[in-house]
Phi, psi and omega in degrees: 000128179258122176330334152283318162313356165275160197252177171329310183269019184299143152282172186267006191252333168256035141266327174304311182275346164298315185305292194344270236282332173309278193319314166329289202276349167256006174259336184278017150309097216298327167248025160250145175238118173317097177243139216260134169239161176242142195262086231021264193225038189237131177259155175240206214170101201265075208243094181051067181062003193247111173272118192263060227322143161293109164236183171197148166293147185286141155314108175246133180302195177263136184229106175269145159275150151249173195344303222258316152308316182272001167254004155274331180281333168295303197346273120062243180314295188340275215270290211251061164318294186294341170295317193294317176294329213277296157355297184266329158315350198243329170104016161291307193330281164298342163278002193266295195312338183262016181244313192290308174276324176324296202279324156325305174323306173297355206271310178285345187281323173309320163314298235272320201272338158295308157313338168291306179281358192268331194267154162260132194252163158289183190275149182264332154278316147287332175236060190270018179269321195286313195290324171294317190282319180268004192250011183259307209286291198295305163329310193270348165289259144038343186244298169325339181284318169268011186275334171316303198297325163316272209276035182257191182234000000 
């Protein structure tokens, strides 16, 4: 697997056991003994002549996304790759997408319960295809609104 080539979305618990399984199979080299520096604010690991960074992923709690996160996080991977590694090596990425989605939410729900009242609905008893078709209509104005703030960076 080549360090560029991986996507985004990996849990952080199989990018932690691939970096292992790397680090495995060159500290079990039967004549090198691994020895460790530090380079600035990075420790390395010196394995047959190759300096190799210690690194490890932060313990991340379980992180749901909701609608509006997993569409800043494809955003993301797509468009911003590098923004994306850096983000998640620094351990920001899913907690920036759920904060991003978190507040999108609040945004269409505030949008959504103002156009309601501001719009005139049909009777919802008599008519419930017309109330449902505008109260479907007023949700996507109410989305169309926050979809810019996803996708700036």
């Amino acid at each position: 697997m080549s360090w560029g080539a991986r996507s985004c979305s990996l849990p952080a618990t199989v990018l932690q056991f691939r970096l292992n399984q790397c680090i495995i199979q060159i500290l079990n080299h039967p004549h090198k003994r691994p020895v460790e520096r530090r380079l600035s604010q990075m420790m390395y690991t010196n394995v047959i002549g190759y300096q190799i960074p210690n690194l490890s992923l932060p313990k991340a709690k379980k992180n749901n996304l909701n609608r509006y996160g997993r569409m800043r996080l494809d955003y993301l991977e797509q468009n911003e790759p590098n923004l994306c590694d850096q983000m998640m090596l620094e351990g920001t990425l899913l907690p920036s997408c759920r904060k991003m989605g978190q507040d999108a939410q609040q945004m269409v729900d505030k949008t959504l319960r103002e156009l309601i009242q501001k719009t005139p609905m049909p009777n919802r008893k008599t008519n419930p295809l017309g109330w449902a078709q505008m109260c479907n209509s007023l949700k996507q104005q109410a989305e169309e609104m926050i979809l810019p703030m996803l996708y700036e960076v």
